[in-house]
Steps between C-alpha positions, in 0.01 A plus 500: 500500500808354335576187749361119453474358832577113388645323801709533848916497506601117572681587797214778654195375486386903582621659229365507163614485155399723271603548112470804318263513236603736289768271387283280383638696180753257425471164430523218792584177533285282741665093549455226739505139454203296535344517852681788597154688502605726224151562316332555841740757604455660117172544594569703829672740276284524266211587744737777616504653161169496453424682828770699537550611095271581210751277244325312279576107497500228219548158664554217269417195743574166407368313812193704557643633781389830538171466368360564792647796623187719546386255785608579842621189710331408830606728781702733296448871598232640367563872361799384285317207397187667376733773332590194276222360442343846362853519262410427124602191506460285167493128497550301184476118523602254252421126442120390541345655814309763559659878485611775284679366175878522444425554124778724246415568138718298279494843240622751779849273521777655267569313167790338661324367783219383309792299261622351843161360618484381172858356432566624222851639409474808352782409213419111460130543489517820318190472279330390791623831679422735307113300423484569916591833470244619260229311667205762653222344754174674668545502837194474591361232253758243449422149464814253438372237260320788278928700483656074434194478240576844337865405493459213321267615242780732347686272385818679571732256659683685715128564693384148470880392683386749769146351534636163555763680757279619687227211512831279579601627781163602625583832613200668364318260821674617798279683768700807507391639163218728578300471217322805493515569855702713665882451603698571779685714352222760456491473898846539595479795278244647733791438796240385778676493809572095432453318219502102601583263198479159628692307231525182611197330403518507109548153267780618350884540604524791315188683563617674812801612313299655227309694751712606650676585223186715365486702785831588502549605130187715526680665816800579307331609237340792714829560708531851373153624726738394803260393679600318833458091528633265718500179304535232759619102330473207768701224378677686253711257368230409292453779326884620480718212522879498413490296208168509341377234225197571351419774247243655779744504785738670299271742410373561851847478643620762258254776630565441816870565445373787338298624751762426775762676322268827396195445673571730834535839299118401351400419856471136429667286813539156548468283785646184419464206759602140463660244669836497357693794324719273247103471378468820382639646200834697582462817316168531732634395822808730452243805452361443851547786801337360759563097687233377662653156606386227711612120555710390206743182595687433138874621487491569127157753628706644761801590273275635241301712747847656612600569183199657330421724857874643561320773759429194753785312729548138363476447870180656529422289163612166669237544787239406291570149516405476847184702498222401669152510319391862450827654534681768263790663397385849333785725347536746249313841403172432684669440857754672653721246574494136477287357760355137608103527583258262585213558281180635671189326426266506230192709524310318175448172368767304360375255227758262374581342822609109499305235541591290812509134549185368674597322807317237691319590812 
């Protein structure tokens, strides 16, 4: 079966909406303002993929939103619900509760990534470069202060200007390291049916970006076995912003301009959803087949939106400012026309929902 049942036409309440999902093969673009219910309904489609599809999915989750998408919500049916909840689904928490381990191997990054979590410029810290790129460590027995002691003990200055780098800017503490463990990226490699990385519980700013960012070298480095994955970035803008400043969020930004450019021949896809698209790096948005827009109020949005998706009316476009919560504008290859649905309801658990004010009794 081909069709994704995710909601009813706005103006027929009888008569479903259904996206095809073989065209999940292209990249899409998923926006909606705040409130406009756009990770719930994400969710709905993504619960239709993994019933109705054996795709592979890689969802980078900054909000802990999905982590909980193997539990069925009260009343939902309970034959597609229990189909998800036997899926492979694999959860990977970060911060300081209890769960699975986001944790990467600071080795498995490429030398210029490993430069960028370090700052250092490849021509102005030269010596310190090239001291990083012939540096070799176990994976499996690695201890920090014993690599900063063996540093400094040879002398060499160029190593003992790295040692002090690194204690400086107290990289080699961040959770995500995995120390001997095992990464994420070994999992993803084993393309479960999800793969959950909850990113938004880590110290560090750039910690999420540097996970990310390991997981999606390592999948570009294998892009020649072609093997399918549906790579799936909530809140994208922080991970592929227009202008970005750091070291790391150039280098993350980078592959994902690389994979949005190349990445559909090799089978890897995108799903990109954020809140605004003048967030997201052009020469990613510009790659995208498929709209998957809900409320979005902001002129400059609208006229961007219109621009970047030439296959939808700017009329059609212009309705979203008046959407109600839950509603959609779909258009492009996985729909046959543009259509406005009301998003059907979720049949797991979403997460990341807000807190409310407490009220007196």
């Amino acid at each position: 079966m081909t069709d994704l049942t995710i909601g009813t036409l706005t103006d027929e309440a009888d008569v479903s909406v259904h996206l095809d999902a073989r065209r999940f093969n292209r990249h899409t673009f998923w926006c909606g303002q705040s409130g406009s219910g756009k990770t719930y309904a994400l969710g709905v489609v993504l619960e239709q993929l993994l019933l109705r599809t054996e795709l592979p999915m890689l969802i980078l989750d900054p909000n802990a939103d999905f982590v909980r998408l193997a539990e069925a919500r009260p009343g939902s049916p309970s034959a597609p619900a229990a189909a998800i909840a036997a899926s492979d689904i694999r959860v990977f928490r970060s911060g300081h509760g209890p769960g699975d381990k986001v944790h990467a191997r600071y080795i498995d990054l490429s030398p210029a990534a490993k430069a960028a979590v370090l700052q250092i410029d490849p021509i102005a810290d030269a010596e310190e470069y090239n001291a990083l790129l012939h540096w070799s460590v176990s994976t499996t027995d690695f201890s920090a202060v014993e690599m900063l002691r063996e540093f400094r003990a040879t002398g060499d200055p160029a190593h003992i200007r790295l040692a002090n780098r690194m204690e400086n800017l107290q990289v080699l503490e961040w959770d995500l390291w995995s120390r001997g463990a095992g990464s994420v990226v070994d999992v993803v490699d084993e393309r479960p049916r999800a793969t959950v990385l909850d990113l938004g519980g880590f110290d560090h700013p750039a910690e999420p970006k540097v996970a990310a960012l390991a997981v999606l070298e390592a999948l570009w480095a294998q892009r020649e076995s072609r093997r399918p994955l549906l790579i799936v970035i909530d809140e994208a803008h922080n991970i592929c912003p227009p202008d970005p400043r750091t070291a790391v969020e150039r280098a993350v930004t980078e592959q994902l301009v690389q994979i949005a450019a190349e990445g559909r021949k090799f089978g890897l896809w995108l799903l990109l959803s954020t809140q605004r698209p003048t967030k997201i790096h052009p020469n990613v948005l510009s790659q995208c087949d498929n709209l998957g827009l809900m409320r979005v109020n902001a002129p400059r949005d609208i006229a961007e939106l219109a621009d970047v998706f030439g296959f939808v009316g700017e009329d059609d476009i212009r309705r979203a400012q008046g959407f109600a919560q839950g509603q959609a504008l779909f258009a492009g290859g996985f729909i046959a026309q543009p259509t406005f649905a009301q998003m059907g309801e979720r049949l797991t658990e979403e997460a990341g929902a807000d807190v409310v004010v407490p009220l007196r009794s």
